[in-house]
MARVEXSE-616384 format. One line per 10 residues: number of its first residue (from 0); for each residue x, y, z of N, C-alpha, C. Coordinates in pm, whole numbers, plus 50000, padded with zeros to 5 digits. Layout:
BEGIN
NUM	X/Y/Z/X/Y/Z/X/Y/Z  ... $
END
This chain:
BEGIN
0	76550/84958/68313/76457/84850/68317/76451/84794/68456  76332/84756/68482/76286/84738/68646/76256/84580/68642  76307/84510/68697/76285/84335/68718/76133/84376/68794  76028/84271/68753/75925/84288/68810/75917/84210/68918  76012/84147/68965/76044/84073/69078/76100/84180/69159  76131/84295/69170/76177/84406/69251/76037/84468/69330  75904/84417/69282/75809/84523/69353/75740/84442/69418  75732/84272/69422/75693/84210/69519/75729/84251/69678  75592/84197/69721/75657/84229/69859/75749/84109/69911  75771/84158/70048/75897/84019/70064/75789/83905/70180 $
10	75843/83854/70136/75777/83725/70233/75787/83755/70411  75681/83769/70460/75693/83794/70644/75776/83670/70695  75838/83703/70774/75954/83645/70856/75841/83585/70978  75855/83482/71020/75846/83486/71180/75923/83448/71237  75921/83548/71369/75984/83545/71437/75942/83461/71555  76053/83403/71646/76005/83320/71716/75955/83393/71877  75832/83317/71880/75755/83374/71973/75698/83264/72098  75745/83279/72245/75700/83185/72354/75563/83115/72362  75478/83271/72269/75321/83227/72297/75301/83099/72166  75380/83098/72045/75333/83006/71980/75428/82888/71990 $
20	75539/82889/72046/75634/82747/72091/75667/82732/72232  75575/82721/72317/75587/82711/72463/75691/82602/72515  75765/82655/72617/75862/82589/72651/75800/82466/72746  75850/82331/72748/75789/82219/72793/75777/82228/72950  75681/82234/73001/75684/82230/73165/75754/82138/73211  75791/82195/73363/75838/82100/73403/75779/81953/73456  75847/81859/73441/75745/81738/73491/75765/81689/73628  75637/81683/73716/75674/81673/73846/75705/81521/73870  75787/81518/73924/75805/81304/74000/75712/81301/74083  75589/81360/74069/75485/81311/74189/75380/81204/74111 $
30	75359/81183/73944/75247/81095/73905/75352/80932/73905  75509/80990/73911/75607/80885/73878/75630/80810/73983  75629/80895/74109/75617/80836/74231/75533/80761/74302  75368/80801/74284/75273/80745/74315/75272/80644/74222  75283/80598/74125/75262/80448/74057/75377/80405/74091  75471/80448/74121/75581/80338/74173/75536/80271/74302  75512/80347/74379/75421/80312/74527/75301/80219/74497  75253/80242/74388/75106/80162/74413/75222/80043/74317  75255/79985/74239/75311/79936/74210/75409/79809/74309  75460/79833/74433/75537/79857/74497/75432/79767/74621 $
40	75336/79830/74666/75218/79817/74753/75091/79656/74710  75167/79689/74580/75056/79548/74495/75158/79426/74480  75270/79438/74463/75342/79303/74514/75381/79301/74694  75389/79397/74721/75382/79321/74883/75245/79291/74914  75139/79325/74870/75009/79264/74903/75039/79125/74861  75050/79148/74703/75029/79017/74675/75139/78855/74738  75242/78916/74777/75334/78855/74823/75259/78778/74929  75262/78852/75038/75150/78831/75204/75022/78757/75141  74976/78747/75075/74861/78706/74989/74918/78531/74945  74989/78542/74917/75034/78354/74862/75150/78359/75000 $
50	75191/78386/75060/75254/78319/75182/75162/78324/75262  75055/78346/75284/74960/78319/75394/74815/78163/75381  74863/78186/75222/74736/78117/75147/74784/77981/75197  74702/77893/75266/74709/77744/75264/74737/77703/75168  74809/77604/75061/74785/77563/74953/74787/77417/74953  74780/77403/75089/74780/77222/75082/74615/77176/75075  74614/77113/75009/74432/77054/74982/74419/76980/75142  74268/77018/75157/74234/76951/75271/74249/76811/75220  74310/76753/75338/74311/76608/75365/74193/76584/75434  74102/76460/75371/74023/76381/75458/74075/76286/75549 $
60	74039/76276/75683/74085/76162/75766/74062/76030/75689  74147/75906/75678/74108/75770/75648/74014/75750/75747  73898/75624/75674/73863/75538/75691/73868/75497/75812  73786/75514/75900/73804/75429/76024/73758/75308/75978  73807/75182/76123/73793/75014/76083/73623/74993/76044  73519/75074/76144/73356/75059/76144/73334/75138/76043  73365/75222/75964/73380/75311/75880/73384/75206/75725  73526/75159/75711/73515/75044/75603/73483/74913/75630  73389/74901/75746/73323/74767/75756/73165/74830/75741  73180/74900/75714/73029/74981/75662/73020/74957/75525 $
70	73126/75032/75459/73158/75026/75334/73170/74863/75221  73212/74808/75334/73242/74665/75290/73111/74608/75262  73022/74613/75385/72871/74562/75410/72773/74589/75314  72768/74764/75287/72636/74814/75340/72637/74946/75201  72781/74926/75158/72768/75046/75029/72835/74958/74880  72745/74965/74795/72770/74899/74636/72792/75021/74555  72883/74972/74472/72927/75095/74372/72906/74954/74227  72765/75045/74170/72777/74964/74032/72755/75027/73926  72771/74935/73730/72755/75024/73668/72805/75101/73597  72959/75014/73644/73067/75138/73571/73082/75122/73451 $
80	73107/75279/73379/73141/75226/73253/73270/75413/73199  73306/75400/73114/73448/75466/73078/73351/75506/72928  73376/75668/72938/73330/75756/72828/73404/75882/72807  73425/75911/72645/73564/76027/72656/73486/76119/72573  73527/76257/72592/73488/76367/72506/73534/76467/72488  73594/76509/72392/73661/76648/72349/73600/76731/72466  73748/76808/72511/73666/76976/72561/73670/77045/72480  73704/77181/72507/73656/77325/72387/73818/77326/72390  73947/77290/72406/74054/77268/72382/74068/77161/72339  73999/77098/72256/74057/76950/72154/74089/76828/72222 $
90	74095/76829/72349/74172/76736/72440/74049/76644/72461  74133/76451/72497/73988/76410/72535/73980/76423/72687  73873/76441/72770/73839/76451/72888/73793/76267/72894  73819/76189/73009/73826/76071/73062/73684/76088/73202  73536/76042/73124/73444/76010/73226/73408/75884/73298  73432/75828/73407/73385/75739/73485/73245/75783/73545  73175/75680/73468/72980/75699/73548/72932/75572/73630  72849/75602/73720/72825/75503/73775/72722/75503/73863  72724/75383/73938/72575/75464/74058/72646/75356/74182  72608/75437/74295/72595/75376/74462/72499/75384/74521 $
100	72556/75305/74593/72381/75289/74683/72417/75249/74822  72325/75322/74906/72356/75275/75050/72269/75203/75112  72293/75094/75142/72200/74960/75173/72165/74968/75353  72262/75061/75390/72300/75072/75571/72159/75156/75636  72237/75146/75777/72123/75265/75846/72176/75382/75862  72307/75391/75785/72356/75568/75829/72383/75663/75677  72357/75808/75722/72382/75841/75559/72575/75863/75561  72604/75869/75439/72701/75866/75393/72719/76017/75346  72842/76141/75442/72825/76267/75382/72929/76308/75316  73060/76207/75285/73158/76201/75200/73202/76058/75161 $
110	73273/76033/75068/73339/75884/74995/73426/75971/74918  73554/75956/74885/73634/75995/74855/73739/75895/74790  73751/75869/74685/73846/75750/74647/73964/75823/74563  74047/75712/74563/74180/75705/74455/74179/75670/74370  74186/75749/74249/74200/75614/74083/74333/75600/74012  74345/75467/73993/74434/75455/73938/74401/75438/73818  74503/75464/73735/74512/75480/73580/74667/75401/73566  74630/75300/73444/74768/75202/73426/74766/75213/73270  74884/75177/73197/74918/75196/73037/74912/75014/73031  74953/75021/72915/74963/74859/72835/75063/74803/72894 $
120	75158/74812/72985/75267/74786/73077/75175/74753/73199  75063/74773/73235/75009/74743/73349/75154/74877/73446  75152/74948/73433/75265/75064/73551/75133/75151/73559  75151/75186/73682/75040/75333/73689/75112/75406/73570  74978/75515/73547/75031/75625/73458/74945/75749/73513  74902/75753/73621/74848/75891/73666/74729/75815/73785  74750/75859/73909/74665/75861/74042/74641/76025/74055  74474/76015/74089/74389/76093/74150/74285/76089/74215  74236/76187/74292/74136/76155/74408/74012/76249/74360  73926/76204/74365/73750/76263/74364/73686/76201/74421 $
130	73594/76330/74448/73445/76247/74575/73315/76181/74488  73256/76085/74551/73171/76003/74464/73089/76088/74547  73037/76111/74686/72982/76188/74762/73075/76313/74874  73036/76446/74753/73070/76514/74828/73049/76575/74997  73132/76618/75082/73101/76703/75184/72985/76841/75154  73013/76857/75035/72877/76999/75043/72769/76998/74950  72786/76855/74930/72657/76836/74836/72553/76731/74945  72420/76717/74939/72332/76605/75048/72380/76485/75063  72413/76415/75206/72429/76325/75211/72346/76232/75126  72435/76105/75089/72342/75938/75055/72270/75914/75159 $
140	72166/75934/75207/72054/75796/75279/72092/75706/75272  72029/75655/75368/71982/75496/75373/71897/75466/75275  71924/75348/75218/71815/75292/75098/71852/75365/74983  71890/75497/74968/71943/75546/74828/72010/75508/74711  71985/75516/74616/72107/75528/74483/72106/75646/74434  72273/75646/74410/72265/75786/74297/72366/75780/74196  72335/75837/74077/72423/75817/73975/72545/75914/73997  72662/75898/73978/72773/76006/73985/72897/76000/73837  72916/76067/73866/73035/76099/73748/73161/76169/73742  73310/76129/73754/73400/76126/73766/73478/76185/73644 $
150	73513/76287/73631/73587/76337/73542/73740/76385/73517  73792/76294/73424/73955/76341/73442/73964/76421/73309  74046/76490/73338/74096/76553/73164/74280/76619/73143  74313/76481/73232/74495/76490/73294/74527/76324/73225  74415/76255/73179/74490/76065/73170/74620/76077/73030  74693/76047/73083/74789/76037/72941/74804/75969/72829  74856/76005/72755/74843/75941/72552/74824/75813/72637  74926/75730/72697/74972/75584/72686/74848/75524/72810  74757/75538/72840/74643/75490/72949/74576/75395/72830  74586/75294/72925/74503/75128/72839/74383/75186/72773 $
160	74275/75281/72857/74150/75270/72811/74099/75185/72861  74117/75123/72968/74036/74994/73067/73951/75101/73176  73908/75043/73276/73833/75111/73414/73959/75156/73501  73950/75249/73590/74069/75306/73678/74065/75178/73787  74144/75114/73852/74115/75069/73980/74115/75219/74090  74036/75159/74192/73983/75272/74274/74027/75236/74444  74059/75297/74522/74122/75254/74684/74007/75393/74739  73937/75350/74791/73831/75456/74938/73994/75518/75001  73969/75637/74974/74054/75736/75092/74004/75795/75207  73868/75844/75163/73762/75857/75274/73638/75820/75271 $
170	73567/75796/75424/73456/75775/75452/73406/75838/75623  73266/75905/75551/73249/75959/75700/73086/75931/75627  73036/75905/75771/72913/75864/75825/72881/75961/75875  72713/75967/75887/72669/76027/75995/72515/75992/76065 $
END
Protein backbone atom coordinates (compact mmCIF):
# COMPACT_ATOMS: atom_id res chain seq x y z
CA UNK A 1 0.00 0.00 0.00
CA UNK A 2 1.29 3.42 -1.28
CA UNK A 3 0.49 6.63 1.12
CA UNK A 4 -0.87 9.02 -1.44
CA UNK A 5 1.13 11.57 0.22
CA UNK A 6 4.30 9.72 -1.32
CA UNK A 7 3.54 11.06 -5.00
CA UNK A 8 3.17 14.69 -4.23
CA UNK A 9 5.69 16.70 -5.38
CA UNK A 10 7.85 18.34 -2.73
CA UNK A 11 7.55 21.87 -2.11
CA UNK A 12 10.53 24.15 -4.09
CA UNK A 13 13.07 25.33 -1.70
CA UNK A 14 14.49 28.78 -2.20
CA UNK A 15 17.42 29.29 -2.14
CA UNK A 16 18.95 32.39 -1.17
CA UNK A 17 19.81 34.58 -3.94
CA UNK A 18 21.85 38.35 -3.99
CA UNK A 19 19.54 39.33 -6.91
CA UNK A 20 16.39 38.95 -4.70
CA UNK A 21 17.98 40.12 -1.09
CA UNK A 22 20.51 42.75 -2.03
CA UNK A 23 23.02 43.53 0.35
CA UNK A 24 22.49 47.23 1.86
CA UNK A 25 24.88 49.77 0.18
CA UNK A 26 27.11 51.41 1.61
CA UNK A 27 26.08 54.83 3.04
CA UNK A 28 28.25 57.65 2.15
CA UNK A 29 28.91 60.56 5.11
CA UNK A 30 28.71 62.97 2.29
CA UNK A 31 24.51 63.81 2.56
CA UNK A 32 25.50 63.59 6.61
CA UNK A 33 28.14 65.94 6.20
CA UNK A 34 26.67 68.52 4.07
CA UNK A 35 23.60 69.11 6.46
CA UNK A 36 25.82 69.21 9.25
CA UNK A 37 27.65 72.13 7.45
CA UNK A 38 24.59 73.83 6.34
CA UNK A 39 23.33 73.34 9.75
CA UNK A 40 26.50 74.62 11.27
CA UNK A 41 26.67 77.73 8.61
CA UNK A 42 22.90 78.77 9.72
CA UNK A 43 23.73 79.37 13.34
CA UNK A 44 26.88 81.24 12.69
CA UNK A 45 24.88 83.33 10.27
CA UNK A 46 22.37 83.61 12.51
CA UNK A 47 24.60 84.31 15.45
CA UNK A 48 26.51 87.49 13.40
CA UNK A 49 22.89 88.32 12.56
CA UNK A 50 21.63 89.28 16.35
CA UNK A 51 25.17 90.47 17.48
CA UNK A 52 25.26 92.94 14.84
CA UNK A 53 21.48 93.84 15.05
CA UNK A 54 20.99 97.23 16.96
CA UNK A 55 18.36 96.33 19.37
CA UNK A 56 18.19 99.47 21.23
CA UNK A 57 15.01 101.52 19.96
CA UNK A 58 15.86 104.76 18.52
CA UNK A 59 15.85 107.35 21.07
CA UNK A 60 14.29 110.69 20.19
CA UNK A 61 16.28 113.74 21.36
CA UNK A 62 14.17 115.67 24.29
CA UNK A 63 12.42 118.56 23.87
CA UNK A 64 14.33 121.51 23.39
CA UNK A 65 13.35 124.78 25.83
CA UNK A 66 11.65 126.67 22.19
CA UNK A 67 10.58 123.28 21.35
CA UNK A 68 8.23 122.93 24.66
CA UNK A 69 7.48 126.56 24.68
CA UNK A 70 5.91 125.77 21.35
CA UNK A 71 4.19 122.99 22.75
CA UNK A 72 3.08 124.88 25.78
CA UNK A 73 1.70 127.86 23.44
CA UNK A 74 0.77 126.69 20.26
CA UNK A 75 -0.18 122.71 20.45
CA UNK A 76 -3.73 121.42 22.27
CA UNK A 77 -4.29 117.86 22.77
CA UNK A 78 -8.18 117.41 23.27
CA UNK A 79 -10.93 114.95 23.53
CA UNK A 80 -9.65 112.29 25.32
CA UNK A 81 -11.45 109.50 26.02
CA UNK A 82 -10.38 105.52 27.13
CA UNK A 83 -11.97 102.54 24.97
CA UNK A 84 -11.16 98.67 25.35
CA UNK A 85 -11.59 95.77 22.95
CA UNK A 86 -10.95 92.17 22.78
CA UNK A 87 -8.18 91.12 20.25
CA UNK A 88 -8.41 87.73 18.34
CA UNK A 89 -6.53 86.41 21.64
CA UNK A 90 -9.37 87.26 24.20
CA UNK A 91 -7.24 89.93 25.78
CA UNK A 92 -8.57 93.52 26.30
CA UNK A 93 -6.47 95.93 24.14
CA UNK A 94 -6.46 99.64 26.09
CA UNK A 95 -7.41 102.64 23.30
CA UNK A 96 -6.62 106.27 24.02
CA UNK A 97 -8.40 108.63 21.15
CA UNK A 98 -8.11 111.97 20.75
CA UNK A 99 -7.36 114.95 18.53
CA UNK A 100 -4.40 117.84 18.33
CA UNK A 101 -4.11 120.65 16.82
CA UNK A 102 -1.43 122.99 15.90
CA UNK A 103 -2.36 126.55 16.49
CA UNK A 104 1.66 127.68 15.62
CA UNK A 105 3.51 128.71 12.47
CA UNK A 106 5.62 125.53 12.28
CA UNK A 107 4.58 121.95 11.34
CA UNK A 108 5.06 119.45 13.89
CA UNK A 109 6.97 116.09 12.27
CA UNK A 110 7.09 114.08 15.55
CA UNK A 111 5.40 114.31 19.37
CA UNK A 112 6.23 111.47 21.14
CA UNK A 113 4.91 111.06 24.73
CA UNK A 114 5.03 108.83 27.91
CA UNK A 115 1.93 107.20 29.47
CA UNK A 116 1.51 106.46 32.53
CA UNK A 117 -0.78 103.87 33.75
CA UNK A 118 -1.57 103.80 37.76
CA UNK A 119 -3.82 100.93 39.77
CA UNK A 120 -6.29 101.89 42.70
CA UNK A 121 -3.04 102.52 44.87
CA UNK A 122 -2.43 105.51 42.63
CA UNK A 123 1.57 103.39 42.02
CA UNK A 124 2.36 103.29 38.33
CA UNK A 125 1.50 99.95 36.92
CA UNK A 126 3.04 100.11 33.40
CA UNK A 127 4.90 103.29 31.41
CA UNK A 128 5.07 103.47 27.65
CA UNK A 129 5.94 105.63 24.82
CA UNK A 130 3.92 106.25 21.38
CA UNK A 131 3.90 108.89 18.77
CA UNK A 132 0.76 111.08 18.56
CA UNK A 133 2.71 112.35 15.32
CA UNK A 134 4.78 110.11 13.74
CA UNK A 135 8.36 110.75 11.96
CA UNK A 136 7.07 108.83 8.73
CA UNK A 137 3.74 109.67 8.62
CA UNK A 138 2.90 113.88 7.24
CA UNK A 139 3.74 116.36 9.37
CA UNK A 140 0.77 118.49 11.55
CA UNK A 141 0.51 122.00 9.83
CA UNK A 142 -0.14 124.93 11.01
CA UNK A 143 -3.86 125.44 11.70
CA UNK A 144 -4.43 121.56 11.62
CA UNK A 145 -6.31 118.97 13.72
CA UNK A 146 -6.06 115.43 13.65
CA UNK A 147 -7.63 112.67 15.34
CA UNK A 148 -5.06 109.94 16.68
CA UNK A 149 -5.21 106.80 18.55
CA UNK A 150 -3.05 105.18 21.02
CA UNK A 151 -3.09 101.62 21.55
CA UNK A 152 -1.92 99.45 24.46
CA UNK A 153 -2.62 95.76 24.77
CA UNK A 154 0.29 95.27 27.81
CA UNK A 155 -2.13 97.50 30.77
CA UNK A 156 -2.42 95.10 33.67
CA UNK A 157 -5.49 93.26 35.55
CA UNK A 158 -4.97 95.96 38.48
CA UNK A 159 -4.97 99.54 36.06
CA UNK A 160 -7.79 102.00 37.60
CA UNK A 161 -9.39 102.34 34.15
CA UNK A 162 -8.94 106.23 34.50
CA UNK A 163 -6.91 108.32 31.48
CA UNK A 164 -2.95 107.51 31.38
CA UNK A 165 -1.15 110.72 32.56
CA UNK A 166 1.12 111.60 29.63
CA UNK A 167 4.99 113.54 29.85
CA UNK A 168 6.11 114.86 25.85
CA UNK A 169 9.43 112.88 25.35
CA UNK A 170 9.71 114.34 22.03
CA UNK A 171 9.20 117.24 19.90
CA UNK A 172 10.66 118.29 16.64
CA UNK A 173 9.54 121.11 14.50
CA UNK A 174 10.12 122.00 11.28
Amino acid sequence: MTNGDDNAAPEPQQEYSPELFPEPAEKSALPKALLGAFLLAAVVIGGLVLMTRDSRPVVAPPPTGQALAYLRDQISVADLHLSTAPNFLGQDVVYLDGSITNHGSQRVTRLRIRLYFYDYASQPVLQEEQDIVRSDSPPLAPGESREFQLRSDSVPDGWNMQLPQFQIVSLQLD
